[in-house]
Gaussian input, Z-matrix of N, CA and C with variables (Angstrom, degrees):
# hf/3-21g

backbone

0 1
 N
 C     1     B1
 C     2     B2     1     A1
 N     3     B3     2     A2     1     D1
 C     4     B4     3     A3     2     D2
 C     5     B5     4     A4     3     D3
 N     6     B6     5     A5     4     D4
 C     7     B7     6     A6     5     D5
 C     8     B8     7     A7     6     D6
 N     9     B9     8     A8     7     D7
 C    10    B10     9     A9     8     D8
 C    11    B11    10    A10     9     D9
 N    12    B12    11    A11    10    D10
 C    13    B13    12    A12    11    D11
 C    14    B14    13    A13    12    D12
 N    15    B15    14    A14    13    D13
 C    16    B16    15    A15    14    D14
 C    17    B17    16    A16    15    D15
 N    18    B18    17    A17    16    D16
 C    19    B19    18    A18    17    D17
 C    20    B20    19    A19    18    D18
 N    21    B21    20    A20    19    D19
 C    22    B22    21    A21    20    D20
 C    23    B23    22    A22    21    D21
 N    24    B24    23    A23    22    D22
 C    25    B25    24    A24    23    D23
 C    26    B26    25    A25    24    D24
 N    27    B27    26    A26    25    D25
 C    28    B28    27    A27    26    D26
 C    29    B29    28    A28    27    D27
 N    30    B30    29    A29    28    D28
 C    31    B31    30    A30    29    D29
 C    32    B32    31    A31    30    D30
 N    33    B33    32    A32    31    D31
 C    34    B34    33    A33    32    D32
 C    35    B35    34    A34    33    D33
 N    36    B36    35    A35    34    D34
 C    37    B37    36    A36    35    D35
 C    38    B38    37    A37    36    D36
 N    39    B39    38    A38    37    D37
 C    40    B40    39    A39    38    D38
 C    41    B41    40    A40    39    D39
 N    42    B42    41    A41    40    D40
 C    43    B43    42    A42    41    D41
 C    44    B44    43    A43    42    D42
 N    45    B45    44    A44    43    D43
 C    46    B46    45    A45    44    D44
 C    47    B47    46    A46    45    D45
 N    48    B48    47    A47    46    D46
 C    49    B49    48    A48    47    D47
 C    50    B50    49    A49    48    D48
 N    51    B51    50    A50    49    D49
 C    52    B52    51    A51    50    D50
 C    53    B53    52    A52    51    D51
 N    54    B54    53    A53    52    D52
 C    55    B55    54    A54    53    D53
 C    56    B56    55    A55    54    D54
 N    57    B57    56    A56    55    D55
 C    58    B58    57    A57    56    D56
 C    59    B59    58    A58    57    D57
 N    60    B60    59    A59    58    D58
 C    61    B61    60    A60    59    D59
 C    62    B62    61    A61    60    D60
 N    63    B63    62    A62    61    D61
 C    64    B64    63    A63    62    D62
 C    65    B65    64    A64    63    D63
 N    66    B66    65    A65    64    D64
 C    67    B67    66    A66    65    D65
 C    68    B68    67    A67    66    D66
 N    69    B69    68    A68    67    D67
 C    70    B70    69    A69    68    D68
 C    71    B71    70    A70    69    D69
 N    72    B72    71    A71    70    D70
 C    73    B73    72    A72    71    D71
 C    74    B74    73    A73    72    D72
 N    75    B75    74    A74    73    D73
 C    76    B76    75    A75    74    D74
 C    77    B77    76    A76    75    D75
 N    78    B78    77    A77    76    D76
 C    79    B79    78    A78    77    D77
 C    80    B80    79    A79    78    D78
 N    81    B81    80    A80    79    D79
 C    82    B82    81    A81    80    D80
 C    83    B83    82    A82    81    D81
 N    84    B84    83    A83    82    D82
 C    85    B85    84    A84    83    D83
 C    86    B86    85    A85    84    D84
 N    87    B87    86    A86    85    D85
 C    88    B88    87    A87    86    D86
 C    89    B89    88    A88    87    D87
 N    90    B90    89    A89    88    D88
 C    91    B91    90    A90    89    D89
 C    92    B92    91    A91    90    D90
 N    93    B93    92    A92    91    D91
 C    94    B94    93    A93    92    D92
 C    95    B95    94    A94    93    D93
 N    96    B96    95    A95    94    D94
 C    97    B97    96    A96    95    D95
 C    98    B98    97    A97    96    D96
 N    99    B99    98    A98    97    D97
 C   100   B100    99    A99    98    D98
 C   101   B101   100   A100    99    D99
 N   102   B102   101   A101   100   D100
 C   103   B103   102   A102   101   D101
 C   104   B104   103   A103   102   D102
 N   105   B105   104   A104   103   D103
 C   106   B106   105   A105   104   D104
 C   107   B107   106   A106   105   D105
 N   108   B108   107   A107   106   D106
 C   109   B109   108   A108   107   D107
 C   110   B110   109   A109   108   D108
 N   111   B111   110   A110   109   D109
 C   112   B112   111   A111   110   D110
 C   113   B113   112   A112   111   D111
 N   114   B114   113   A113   112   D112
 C   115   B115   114   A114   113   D113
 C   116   B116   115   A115   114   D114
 N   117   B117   116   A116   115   D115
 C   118   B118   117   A117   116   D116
 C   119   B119   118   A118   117   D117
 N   120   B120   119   A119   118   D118
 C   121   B121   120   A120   119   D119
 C   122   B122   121   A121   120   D120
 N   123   B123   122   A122   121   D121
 C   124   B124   123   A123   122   D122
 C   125   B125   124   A124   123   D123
 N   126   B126   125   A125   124   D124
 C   127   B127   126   A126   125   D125
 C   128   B128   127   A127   126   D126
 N   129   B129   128   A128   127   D127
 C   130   B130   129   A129   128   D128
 C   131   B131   130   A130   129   D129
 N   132   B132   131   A131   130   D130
 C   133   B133   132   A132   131   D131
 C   134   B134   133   A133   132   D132
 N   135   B135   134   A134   133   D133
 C   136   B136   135   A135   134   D134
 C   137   B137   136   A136   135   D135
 N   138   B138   137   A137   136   D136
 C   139   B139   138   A138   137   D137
 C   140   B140   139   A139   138   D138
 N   141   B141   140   A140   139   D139
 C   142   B142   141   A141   140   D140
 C   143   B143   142   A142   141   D141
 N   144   B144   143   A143   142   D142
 C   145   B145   144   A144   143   D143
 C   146   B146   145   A145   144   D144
 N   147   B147   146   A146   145   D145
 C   148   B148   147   A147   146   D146
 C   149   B149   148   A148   147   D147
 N   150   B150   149   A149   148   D148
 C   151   B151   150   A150   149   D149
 C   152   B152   151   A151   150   D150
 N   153   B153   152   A152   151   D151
 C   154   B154   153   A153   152   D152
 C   155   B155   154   A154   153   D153
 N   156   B156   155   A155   154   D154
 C   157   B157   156   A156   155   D155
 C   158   B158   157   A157   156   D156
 N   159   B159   158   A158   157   D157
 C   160   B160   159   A159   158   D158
 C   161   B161   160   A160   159   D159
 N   162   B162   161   A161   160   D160
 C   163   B163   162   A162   161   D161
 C   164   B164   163   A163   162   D162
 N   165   B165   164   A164   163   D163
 C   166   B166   165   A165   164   D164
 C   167   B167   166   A166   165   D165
 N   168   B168   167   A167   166   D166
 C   169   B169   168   A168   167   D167
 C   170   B170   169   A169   168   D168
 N   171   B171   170   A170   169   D169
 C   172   B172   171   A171   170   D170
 C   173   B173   172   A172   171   D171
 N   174   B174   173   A173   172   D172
 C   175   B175   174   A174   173   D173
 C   176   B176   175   A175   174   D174
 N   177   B177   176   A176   175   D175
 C   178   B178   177   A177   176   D176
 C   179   B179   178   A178   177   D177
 N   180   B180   179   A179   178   D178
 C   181   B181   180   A180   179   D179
 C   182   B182   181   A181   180   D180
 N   183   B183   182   A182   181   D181
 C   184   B184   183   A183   182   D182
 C   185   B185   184   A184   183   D183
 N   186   B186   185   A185   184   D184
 C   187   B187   186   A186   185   D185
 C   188   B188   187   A187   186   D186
 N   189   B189   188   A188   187   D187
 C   190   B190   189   A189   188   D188
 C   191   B191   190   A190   189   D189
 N   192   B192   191   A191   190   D190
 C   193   B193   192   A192   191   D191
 C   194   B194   193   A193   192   D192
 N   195   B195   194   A194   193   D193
 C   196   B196   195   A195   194   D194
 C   197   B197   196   A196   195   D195
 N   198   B198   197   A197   196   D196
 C   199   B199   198   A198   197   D197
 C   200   B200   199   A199   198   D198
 N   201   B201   200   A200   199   D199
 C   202   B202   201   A201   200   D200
 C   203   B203   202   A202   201   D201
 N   204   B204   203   A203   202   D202
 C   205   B205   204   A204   203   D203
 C   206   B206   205   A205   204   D204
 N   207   B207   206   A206   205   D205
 C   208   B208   207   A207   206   D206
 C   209   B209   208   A208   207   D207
 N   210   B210   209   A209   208   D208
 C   211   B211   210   A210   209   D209
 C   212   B212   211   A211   210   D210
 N   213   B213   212   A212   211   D211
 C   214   B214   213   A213   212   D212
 C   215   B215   214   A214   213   D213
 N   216   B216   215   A215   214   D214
 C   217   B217   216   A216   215   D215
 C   218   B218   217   A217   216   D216
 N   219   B219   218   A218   217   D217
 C   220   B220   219   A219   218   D218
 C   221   B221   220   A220   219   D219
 N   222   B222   221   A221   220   D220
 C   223   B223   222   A222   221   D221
 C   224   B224   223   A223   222   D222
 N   225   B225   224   A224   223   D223
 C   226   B226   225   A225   224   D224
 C   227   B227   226   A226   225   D225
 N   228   B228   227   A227   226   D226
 C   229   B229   228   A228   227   D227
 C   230   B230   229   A229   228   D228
 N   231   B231   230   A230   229   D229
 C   232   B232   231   A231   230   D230
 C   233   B233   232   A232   231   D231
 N   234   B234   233   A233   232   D232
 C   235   B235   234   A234   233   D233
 C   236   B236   235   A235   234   D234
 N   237   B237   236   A236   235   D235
 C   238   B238   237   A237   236   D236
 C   239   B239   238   A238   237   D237
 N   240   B240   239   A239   238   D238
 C   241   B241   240   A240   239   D239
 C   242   B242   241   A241   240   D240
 N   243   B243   242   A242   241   D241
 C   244   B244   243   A243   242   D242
 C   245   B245   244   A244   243   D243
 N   246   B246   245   A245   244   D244
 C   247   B247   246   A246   245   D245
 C   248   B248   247   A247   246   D246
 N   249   B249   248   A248   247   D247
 C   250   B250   249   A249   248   D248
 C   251   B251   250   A250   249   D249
 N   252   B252   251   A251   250   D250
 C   253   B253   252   A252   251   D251
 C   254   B254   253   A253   252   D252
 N   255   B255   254   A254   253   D253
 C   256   B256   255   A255   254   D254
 C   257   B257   256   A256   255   D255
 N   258   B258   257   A257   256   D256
 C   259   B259   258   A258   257   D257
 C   260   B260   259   A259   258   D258
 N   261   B261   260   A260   259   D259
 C   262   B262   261   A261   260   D260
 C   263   B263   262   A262   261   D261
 N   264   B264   263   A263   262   D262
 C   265   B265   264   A264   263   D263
 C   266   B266   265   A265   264   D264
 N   267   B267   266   A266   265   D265
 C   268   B268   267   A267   266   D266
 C   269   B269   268   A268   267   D267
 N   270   B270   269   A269   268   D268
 C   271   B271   270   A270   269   D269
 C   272   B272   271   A271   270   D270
 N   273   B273   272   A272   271   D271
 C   274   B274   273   A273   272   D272
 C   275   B275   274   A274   273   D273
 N   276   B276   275   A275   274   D274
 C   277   B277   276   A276   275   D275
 C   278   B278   277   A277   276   D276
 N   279   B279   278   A278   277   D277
 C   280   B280   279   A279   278   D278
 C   281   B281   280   A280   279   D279

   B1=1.4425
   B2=1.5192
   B3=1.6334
   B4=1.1142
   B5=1.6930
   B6=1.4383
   B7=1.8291
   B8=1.4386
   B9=1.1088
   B10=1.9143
   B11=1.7542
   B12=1.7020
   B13=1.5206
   B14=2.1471
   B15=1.3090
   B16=1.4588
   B17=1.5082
   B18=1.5725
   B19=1.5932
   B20=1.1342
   B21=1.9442
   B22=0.8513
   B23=1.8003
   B24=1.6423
   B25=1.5968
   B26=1.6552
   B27=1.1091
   B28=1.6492
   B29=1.3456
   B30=1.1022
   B31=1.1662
   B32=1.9045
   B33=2.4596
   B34=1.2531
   B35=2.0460
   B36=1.3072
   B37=1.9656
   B38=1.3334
   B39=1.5449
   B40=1.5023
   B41=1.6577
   B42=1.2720
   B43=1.1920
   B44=1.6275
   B45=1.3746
   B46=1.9061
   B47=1.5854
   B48=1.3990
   B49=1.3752
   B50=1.6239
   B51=1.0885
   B52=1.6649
   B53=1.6530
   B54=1.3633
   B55=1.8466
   B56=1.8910
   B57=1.5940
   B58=2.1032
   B59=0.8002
   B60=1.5807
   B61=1.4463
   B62=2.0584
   B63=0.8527
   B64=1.9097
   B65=1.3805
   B66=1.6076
   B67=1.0734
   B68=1.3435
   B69=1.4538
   B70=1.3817
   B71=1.6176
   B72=1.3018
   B73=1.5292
   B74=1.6762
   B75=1.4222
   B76=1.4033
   B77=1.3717
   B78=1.2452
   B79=1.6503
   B80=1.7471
   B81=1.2768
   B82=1.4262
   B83=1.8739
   B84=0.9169
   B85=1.8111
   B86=2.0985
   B87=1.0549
   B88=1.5312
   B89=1.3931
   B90=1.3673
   B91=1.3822
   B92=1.6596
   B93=1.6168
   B94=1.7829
   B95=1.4859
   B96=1.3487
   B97=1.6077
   B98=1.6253
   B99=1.2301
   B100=1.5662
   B101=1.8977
   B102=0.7705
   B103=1.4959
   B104=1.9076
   B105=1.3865
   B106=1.4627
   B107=1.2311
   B108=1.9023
   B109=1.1679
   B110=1.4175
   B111=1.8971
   B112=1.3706
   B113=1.3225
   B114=1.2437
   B115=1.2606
   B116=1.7078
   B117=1.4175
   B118=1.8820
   B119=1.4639
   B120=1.1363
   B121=1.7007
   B122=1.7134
   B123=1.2498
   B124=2.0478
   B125=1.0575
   B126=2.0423
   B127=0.8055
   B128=1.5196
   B129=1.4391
   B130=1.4059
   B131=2.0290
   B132=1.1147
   B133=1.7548
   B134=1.5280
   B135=1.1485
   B136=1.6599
   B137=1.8879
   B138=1.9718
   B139=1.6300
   B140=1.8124
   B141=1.0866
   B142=1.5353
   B143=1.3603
   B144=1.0403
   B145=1.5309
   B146=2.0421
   B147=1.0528
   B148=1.2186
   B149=1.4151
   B150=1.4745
   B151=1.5231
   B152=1.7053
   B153=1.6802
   B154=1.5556
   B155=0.9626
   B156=1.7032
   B157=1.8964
   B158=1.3635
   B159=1.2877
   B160=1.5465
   B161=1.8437
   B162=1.5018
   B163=2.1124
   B164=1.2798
   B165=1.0430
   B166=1.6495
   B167=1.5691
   B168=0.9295
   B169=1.5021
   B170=1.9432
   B171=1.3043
   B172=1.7204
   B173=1.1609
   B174=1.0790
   B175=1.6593
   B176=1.8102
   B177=1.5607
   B178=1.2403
   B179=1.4898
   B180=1.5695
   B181=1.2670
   B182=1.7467
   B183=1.0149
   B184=1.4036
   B185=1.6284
   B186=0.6975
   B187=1.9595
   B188=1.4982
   B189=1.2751
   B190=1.8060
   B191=1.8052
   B192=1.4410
   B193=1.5017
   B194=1.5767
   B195=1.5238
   B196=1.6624
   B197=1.3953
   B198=1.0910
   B199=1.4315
   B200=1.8238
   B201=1.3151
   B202=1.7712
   B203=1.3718
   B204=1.6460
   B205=1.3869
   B206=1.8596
   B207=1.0372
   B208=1.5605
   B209=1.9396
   B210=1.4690
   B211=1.8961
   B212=1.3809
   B213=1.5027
   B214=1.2746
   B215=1.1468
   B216=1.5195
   B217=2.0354
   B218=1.6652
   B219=1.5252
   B220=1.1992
   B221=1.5728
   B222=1.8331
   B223=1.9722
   B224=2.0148
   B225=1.1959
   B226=1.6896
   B227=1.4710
   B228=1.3933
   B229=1.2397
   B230=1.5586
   B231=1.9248
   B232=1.5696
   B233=1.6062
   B234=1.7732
   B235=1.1877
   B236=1.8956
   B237=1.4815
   B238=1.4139
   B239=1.6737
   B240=1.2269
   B241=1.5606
   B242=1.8138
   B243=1.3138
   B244=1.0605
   B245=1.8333
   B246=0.9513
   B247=1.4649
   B248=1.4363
   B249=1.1836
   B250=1.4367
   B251=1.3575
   B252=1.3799
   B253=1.1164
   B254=1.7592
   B255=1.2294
   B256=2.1535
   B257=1.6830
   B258=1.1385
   B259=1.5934
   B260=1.2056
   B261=1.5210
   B262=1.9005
   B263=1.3492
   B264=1.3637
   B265=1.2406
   B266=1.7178
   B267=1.5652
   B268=1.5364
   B269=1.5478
   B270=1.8058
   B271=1.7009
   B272=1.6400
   B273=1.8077
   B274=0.9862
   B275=1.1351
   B276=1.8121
   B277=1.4414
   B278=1.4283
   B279=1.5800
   B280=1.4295
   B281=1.2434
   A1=109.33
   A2=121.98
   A3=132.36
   A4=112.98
   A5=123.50
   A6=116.16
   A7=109.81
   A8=94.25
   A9=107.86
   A10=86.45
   A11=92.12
   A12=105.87
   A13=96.70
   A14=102.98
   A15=115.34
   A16=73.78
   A17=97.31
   A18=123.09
   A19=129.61
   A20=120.47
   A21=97.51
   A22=95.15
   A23=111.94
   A24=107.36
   A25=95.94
   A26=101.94
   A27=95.30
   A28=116.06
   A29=117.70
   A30=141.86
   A31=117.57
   A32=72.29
   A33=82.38
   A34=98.90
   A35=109.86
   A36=105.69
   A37=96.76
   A38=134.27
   A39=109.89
   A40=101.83
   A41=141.21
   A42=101.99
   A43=102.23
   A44=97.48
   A45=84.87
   A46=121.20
   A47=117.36
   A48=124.25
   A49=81.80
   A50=135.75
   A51=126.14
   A52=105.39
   A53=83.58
   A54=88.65
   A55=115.71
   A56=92.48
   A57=105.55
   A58=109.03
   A59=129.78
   A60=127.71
   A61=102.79
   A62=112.83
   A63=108.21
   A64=100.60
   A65=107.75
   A66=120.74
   A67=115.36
   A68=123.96
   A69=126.40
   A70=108.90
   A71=112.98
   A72=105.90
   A73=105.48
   A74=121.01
   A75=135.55
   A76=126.89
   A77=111.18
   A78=98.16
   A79=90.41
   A80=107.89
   A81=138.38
   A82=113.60
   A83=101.97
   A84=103.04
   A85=94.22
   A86=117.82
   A87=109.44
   A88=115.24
   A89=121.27
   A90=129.03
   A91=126.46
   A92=83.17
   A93=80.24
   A94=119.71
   A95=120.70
   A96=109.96
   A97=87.12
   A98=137.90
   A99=117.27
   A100=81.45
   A101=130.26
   A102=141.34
   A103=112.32
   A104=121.32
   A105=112.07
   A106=112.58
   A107=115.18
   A108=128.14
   A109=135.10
   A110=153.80
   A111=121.44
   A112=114.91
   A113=116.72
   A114=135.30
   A115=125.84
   A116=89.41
   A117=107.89
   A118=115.75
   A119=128.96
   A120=128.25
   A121=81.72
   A122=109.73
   A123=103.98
   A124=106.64
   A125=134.92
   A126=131.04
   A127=106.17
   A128=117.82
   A129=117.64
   A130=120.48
   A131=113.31
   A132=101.18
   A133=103.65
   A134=120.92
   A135=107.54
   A136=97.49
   A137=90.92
   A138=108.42
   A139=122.04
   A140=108.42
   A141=125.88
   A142=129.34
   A143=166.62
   A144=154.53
   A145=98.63
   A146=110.45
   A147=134.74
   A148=122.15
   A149=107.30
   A150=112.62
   A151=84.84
   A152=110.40
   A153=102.47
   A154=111.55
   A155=95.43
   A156=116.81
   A157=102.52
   A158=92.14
   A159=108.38
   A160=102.21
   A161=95.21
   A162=109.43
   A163=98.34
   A164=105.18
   A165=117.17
   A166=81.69
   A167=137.87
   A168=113.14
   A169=91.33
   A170=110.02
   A171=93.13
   A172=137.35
   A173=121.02
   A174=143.02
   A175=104.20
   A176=106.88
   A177=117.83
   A178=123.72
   A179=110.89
   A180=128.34
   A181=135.71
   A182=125.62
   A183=103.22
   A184=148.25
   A185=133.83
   A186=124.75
   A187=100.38
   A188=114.54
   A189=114.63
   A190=93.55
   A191=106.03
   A192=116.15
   A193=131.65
   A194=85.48
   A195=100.48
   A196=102.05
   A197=124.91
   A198=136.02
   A199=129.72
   A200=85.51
   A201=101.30
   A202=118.76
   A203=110.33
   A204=130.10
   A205=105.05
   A206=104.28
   A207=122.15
   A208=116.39
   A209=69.14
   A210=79.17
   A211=122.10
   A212=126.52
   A213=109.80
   A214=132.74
   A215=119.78
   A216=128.10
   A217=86.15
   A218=147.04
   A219=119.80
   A220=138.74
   A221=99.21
   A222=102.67
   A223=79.34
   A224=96.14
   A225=85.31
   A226=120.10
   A227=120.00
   A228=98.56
   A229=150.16
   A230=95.38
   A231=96.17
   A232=82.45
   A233=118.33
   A234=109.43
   A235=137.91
   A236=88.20
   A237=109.24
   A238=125.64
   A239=103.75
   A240=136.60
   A241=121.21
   A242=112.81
   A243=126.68
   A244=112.39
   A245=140.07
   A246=156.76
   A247=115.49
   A248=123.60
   A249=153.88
   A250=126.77
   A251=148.87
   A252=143.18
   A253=139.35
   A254=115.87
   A255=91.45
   A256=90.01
   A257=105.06
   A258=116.68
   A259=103.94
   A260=92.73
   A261=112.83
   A262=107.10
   A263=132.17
   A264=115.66
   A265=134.23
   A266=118.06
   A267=92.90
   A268=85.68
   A269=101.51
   A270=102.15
   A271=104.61
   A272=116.64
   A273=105.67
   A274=137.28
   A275=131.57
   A276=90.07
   A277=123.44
   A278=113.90
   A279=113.13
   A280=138.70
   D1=121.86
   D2=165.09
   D3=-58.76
   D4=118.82
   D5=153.92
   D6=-75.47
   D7=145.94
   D8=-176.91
   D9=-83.34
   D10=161.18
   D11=179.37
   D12=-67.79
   D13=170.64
   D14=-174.83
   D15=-89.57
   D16=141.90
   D17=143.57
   D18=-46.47
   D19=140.95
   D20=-174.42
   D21=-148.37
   D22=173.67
   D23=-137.64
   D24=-48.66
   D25=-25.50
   D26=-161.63
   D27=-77.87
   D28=-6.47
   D29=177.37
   D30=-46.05
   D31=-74.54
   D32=-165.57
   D33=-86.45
   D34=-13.06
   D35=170.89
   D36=-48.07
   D37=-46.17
   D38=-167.55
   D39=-96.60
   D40=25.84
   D41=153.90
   D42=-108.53
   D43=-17.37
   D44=174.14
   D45=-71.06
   D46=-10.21
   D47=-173.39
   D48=-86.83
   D49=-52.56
   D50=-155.58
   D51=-68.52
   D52=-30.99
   D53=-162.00
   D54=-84.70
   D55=-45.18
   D56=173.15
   D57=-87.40
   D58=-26.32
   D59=-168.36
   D60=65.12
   D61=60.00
   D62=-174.94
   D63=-80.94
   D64=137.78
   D65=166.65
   D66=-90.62
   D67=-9.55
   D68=150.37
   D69=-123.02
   D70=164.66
   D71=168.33
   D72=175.65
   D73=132.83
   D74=162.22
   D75=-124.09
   D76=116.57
   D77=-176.37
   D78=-117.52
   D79=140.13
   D80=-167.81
   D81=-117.76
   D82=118.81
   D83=-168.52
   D84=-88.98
   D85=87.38
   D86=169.80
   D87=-97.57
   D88=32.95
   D89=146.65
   D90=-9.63
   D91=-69.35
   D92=178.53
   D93=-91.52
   D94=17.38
   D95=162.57
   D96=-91.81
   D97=44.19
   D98=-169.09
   D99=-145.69
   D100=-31.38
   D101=-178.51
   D102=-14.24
   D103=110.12
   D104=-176.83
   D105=105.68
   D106=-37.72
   D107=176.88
   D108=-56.93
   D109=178.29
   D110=167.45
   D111=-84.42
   D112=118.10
   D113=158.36
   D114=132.78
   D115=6.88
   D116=-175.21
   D117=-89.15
   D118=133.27
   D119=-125.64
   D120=-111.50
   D121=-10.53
   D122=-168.88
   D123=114.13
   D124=-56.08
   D125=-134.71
   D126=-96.98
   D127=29.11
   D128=-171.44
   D129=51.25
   D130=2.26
   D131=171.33
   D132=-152.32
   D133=168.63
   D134=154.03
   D135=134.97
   D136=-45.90
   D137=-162.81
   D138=-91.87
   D139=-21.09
   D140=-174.12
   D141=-111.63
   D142=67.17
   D143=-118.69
   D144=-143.60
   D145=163.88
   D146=175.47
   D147=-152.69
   D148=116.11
   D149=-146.78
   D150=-114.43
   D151=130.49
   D152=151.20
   D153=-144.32
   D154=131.81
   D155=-166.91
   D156=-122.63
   D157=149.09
   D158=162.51
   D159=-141.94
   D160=136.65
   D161=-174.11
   D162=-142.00
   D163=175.29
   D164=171.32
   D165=-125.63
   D166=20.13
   D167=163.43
   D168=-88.46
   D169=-33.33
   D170=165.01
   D171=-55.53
   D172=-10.32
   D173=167.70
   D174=-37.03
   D175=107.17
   D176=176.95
   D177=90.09
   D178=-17.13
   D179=172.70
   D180=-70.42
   D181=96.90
   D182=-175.16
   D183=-70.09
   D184=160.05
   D185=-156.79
   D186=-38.79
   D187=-66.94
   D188=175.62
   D189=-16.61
   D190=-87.00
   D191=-169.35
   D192=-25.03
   D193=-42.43
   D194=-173.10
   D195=-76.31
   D196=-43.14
   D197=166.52
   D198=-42.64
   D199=-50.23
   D200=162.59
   D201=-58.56
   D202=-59.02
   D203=166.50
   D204=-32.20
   D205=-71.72
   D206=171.57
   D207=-25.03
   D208=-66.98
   D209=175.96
   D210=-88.29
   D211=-16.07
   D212=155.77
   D213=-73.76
   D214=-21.17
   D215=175.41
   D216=-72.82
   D217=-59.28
   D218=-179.02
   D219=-91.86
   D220=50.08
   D221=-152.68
   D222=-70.59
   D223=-46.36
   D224=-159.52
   D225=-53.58
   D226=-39.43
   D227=162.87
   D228=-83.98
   D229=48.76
   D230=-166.57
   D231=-109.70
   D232=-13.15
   D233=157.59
   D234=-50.14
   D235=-31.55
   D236=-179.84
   D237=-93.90
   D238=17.45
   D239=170.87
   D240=96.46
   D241=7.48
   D242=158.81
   D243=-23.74
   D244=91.15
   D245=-158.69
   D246=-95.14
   D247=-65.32
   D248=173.73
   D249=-90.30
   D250=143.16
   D251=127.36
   D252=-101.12
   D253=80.00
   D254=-162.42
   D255=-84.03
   D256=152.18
   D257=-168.74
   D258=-157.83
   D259=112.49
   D260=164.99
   D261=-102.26
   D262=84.53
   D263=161.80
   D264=-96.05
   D265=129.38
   D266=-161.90
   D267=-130.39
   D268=-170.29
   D269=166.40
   D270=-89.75
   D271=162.72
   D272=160.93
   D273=-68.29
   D274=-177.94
   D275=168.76
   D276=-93.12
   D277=-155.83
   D278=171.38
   D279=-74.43

């Protein structure tokens, strides 16, 4: 069995831009503050991420939701060693 390469930010910026449409958004690879830890591949990036969105597709949704939302636009790459998720997702403002 082949492992797929670890994900990487740009990866997952375009499927959350295709999928929430965010009018804000940063995804941050903190892999290597995670180093030694379960699920960190060695190579310092690939395994840990911190996503912060803001959509109006969150509009009416509560944190649980936005969160789900979050992790279902990136289920596939938890195949590809995706480890972690920290997730701020909010609305923009007015």
């Amino acid at each position: 069995m082949t492992l797929s390469p670890a994900p990487s930010v740009a990866q997952l910026e375009q499927r959350l831009r295709e999928t929430l449409q965010p009018v804000t958004l940063a995804v941050i690879d903190e892999s290597c503050q995670h180093d030694g830890h379960a699920g960190a591949n060695g190579s310092g990036f690939g395994t840990h991420f911190r996503v912060r969105i803001t959509s109006h597709l969150f509009t009416g949704k509560s944190a649980v939701m936005r969160h789900r939302l979050v992790y279902d636009a990136l289920r596939e790459f938890m195949d590809q060693g995706l480890h972690a998720l920290a997730i701020e997702a909010g609305l923009p403002p007015v």
